[in-house]
N, C-alpha and C positions, 0 to 999 in steps of 0.2 A: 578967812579961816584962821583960829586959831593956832598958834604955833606947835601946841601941844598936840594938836590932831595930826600931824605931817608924819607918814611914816614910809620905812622904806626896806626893804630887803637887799641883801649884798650876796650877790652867787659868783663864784671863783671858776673859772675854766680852764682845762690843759691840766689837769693834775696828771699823774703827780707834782710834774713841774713844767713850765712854759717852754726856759732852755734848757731842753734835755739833752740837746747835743754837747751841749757848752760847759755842761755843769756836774760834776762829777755827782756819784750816789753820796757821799758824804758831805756833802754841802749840800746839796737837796733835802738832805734829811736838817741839817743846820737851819736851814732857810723856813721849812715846814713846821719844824718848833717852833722856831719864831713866833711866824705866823698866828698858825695855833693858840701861842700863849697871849698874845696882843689880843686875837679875837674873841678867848675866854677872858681876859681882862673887862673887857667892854662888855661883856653877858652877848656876843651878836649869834645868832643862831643863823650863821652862813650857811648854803651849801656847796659843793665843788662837783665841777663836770667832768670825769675823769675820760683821758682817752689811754684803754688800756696796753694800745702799742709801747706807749712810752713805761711802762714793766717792765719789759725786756731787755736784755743784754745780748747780743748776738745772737737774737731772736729765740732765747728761753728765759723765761717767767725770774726776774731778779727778785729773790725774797726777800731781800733788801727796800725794793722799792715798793712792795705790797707792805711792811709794816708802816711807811709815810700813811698808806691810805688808811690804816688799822688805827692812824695816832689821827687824824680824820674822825674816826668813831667814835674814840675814846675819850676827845675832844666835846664831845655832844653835835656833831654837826654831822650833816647829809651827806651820801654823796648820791649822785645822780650819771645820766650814760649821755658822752660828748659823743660816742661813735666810739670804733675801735682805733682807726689809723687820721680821724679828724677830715675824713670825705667830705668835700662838699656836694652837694645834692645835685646843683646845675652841671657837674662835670662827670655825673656817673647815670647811670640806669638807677630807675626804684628798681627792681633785684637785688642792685652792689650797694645800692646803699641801705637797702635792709638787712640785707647778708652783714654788712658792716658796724650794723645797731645791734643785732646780736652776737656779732662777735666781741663787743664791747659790752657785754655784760657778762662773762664769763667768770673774771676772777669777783668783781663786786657783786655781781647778786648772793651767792654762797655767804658771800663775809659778812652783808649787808646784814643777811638773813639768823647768820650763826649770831649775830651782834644785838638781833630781837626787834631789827628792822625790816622794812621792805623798798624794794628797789619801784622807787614813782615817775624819777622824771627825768625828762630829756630833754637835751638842748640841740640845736643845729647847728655845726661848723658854721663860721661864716654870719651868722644867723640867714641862710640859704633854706629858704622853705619850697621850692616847687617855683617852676616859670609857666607852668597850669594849672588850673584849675583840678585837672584831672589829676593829674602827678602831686599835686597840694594834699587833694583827700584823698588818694592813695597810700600815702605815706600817714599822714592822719590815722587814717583807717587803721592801719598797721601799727602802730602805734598805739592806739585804745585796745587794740586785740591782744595787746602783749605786755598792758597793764602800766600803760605810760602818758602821764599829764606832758606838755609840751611844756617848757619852760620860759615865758618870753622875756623882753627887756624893752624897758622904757627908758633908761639913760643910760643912752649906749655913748660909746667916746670912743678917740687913740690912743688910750692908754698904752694896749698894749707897744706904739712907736716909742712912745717916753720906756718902757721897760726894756726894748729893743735897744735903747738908745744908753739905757742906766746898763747894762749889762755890757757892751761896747767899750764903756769906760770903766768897769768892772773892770774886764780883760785885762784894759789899758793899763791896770795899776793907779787912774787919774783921780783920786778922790773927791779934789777939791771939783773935776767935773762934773762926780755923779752928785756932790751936794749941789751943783748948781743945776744937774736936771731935775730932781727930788724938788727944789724950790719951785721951778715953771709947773712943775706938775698937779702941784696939790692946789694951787687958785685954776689950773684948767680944768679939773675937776669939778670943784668947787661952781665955776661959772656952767658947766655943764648942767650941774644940778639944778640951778636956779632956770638955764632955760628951760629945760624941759617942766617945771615947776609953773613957769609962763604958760607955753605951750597946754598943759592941760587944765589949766584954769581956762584957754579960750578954749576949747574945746569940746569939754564938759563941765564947763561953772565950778570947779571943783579943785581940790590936787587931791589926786588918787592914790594907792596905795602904790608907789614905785618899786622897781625890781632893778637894782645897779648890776652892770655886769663891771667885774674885772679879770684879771689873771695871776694863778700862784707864778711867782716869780721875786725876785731877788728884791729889786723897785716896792712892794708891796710886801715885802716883810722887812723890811727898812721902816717905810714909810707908813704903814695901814694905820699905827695908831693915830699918827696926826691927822689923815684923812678922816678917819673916822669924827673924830673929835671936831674937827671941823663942820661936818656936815653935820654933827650933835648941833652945833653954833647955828649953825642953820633951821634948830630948831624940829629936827625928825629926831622920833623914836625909832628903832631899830627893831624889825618883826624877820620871822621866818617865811620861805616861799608859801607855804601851806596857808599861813594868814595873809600875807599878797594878795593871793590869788582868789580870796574871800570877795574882795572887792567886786562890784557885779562889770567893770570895763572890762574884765578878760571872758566875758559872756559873749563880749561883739566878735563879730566871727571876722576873720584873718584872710583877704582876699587878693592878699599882694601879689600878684605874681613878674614883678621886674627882676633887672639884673642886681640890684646891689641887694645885700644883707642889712638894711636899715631896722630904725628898732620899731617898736607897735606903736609907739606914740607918733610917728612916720605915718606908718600903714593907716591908721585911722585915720590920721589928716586926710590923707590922700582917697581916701573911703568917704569922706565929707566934699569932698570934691573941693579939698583948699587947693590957693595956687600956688607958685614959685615964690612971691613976698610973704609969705605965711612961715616961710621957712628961714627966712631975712635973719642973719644976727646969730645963730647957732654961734658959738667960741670955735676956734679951730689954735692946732700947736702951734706955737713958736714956728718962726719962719727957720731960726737957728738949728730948733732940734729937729726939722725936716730935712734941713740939708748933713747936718754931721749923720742920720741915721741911714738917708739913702731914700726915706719913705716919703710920700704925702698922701693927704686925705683921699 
């Protein structure tokens, strides 16, 4: 395949911001310009999965942090419904977690809407879609009735431990440690892209239109251009979810039902009935930034 044919979408989760705990509203708002201005630099037509809890200030609406999502719009870019409080599926009822999809569109659909958009698509905490069949297209269901595409992801990663890990050292005042996680980060990405780029050439003779997941946070508005640029080097164009999803691989229907949130380029494997060496070679973090953040895969 030509290099020019490679393309890929980049969708953002946790908006407004990833550490909401950690990070005051005016640095969120710093961090989200940022952002923003890097992604308008490159022309990328992102979306961002917002969870609308993180609005709040002692649990009322901070209007402060509904303009980050207003500079979202204004920005040319989507935003889409991560859930209200970031529920995962396998640890609640389909009830609480629909009750919790609509609760997470309360202040974006109006804004979306007064903005001369419409509110399309959803993502799943976790990426946690159902441990049946039944609770699968339950939620599905629910879902198409309330005028929602599912958002999926094909090169999924740890980023967000590297940004857990960049924000640590934030805290810390350590700078020269957050350049040296900023460094491991951007070739673990990098090599991400290329497997999964593997992976679906066996798969489907092909490399499909990809869908990157990462996260607003501090790490990625530091670093997004060089990533970006990077993965230019790599030879992808950069599209919107809407032209993603053009691609006819997200036609194959979605059958997962295990414990982890793996991504679709997983789930089809595993729909092919590949095995455990099929999966052989995936990149994984730094054994350093596993241990300084607490996390592993």
């Amino acid at each position: 395949m030509s290099q020019s044919n490679k393309e890929i979408c980049v969708t953002i989760d946790d908006l407004p911001f990833q550490q909401n705990g950690t990070t005051s509203t005016e640095m969120q708002s710093y961090y989200t310009q940022k952002l923003l201005k890097k992604l308008s630099a490159e022309k990328i037509s992102a979306i961002g999965f917002v969870n609308e809890n993180k609005l709040e200030t002692d649990g009322k609406i901070n209007p402060a942090k509904l303009e980050l999502l207003k500079l979202w719009l204004e920005s040319g870019m989507e935003l889409g419904n991560h859930t209200y409080s970031h529920k995962g599926l396998h640890n609640s009822t389909v009830s609480e977690f629909e009750a919790d999809i609509l609760k997470g569109e309360t202040q974006i659909k109006p804004m979306i809407k007064k903005a001369g958009g419409q509110l399309r698509y959803f993502r799943h905490p976790y990426l946690h879609t159902g441990r049946s069949l039944e609770i699968k297209d339950s939620v599905n269901n629910f879902l198409r009735e309330n005028g929602y595409k599912i958002a999926p992801v094909t090169i999924d990663n740890s980023e967000w431990i590297y940004a857990f890990s960049y924000q640590k050292a934030l805290l810390a005042g350590d700078s020269l440690l957050m350049k040296k996680i900023a460094k491991d980060y951007i070739p673990y990405m990098i090599d991400k892209v290329r497997f999964y780029e593997k992976q679906s050439e066996k798969l489907f003779g092909r490399n499909i239109k990809h869908i990157l997941l990462i996260h607003s946070n501090a790490l990625n508005a530091d670093y997004i251009d060089l990533l970006l640029s990077q993965i230019e080097k790599e030879g992808y164009n950069f599209i919107s979810l809407e032209e993603a999803l053009k691609d006819k691989v997200y036609l194959l229907p979605d059958v997962f039902t295990g414990r982890a949130g793996i991504s679709w380029m997983d789930r089809w494997a595993l729909a092919q009935g590949k095995k455990k060496d099929f999966f052989a070679g995936e990149p994984r973090i730094s054994s350093w930034i596993s241990e300084y953040s607490g996390y592993d895969e």
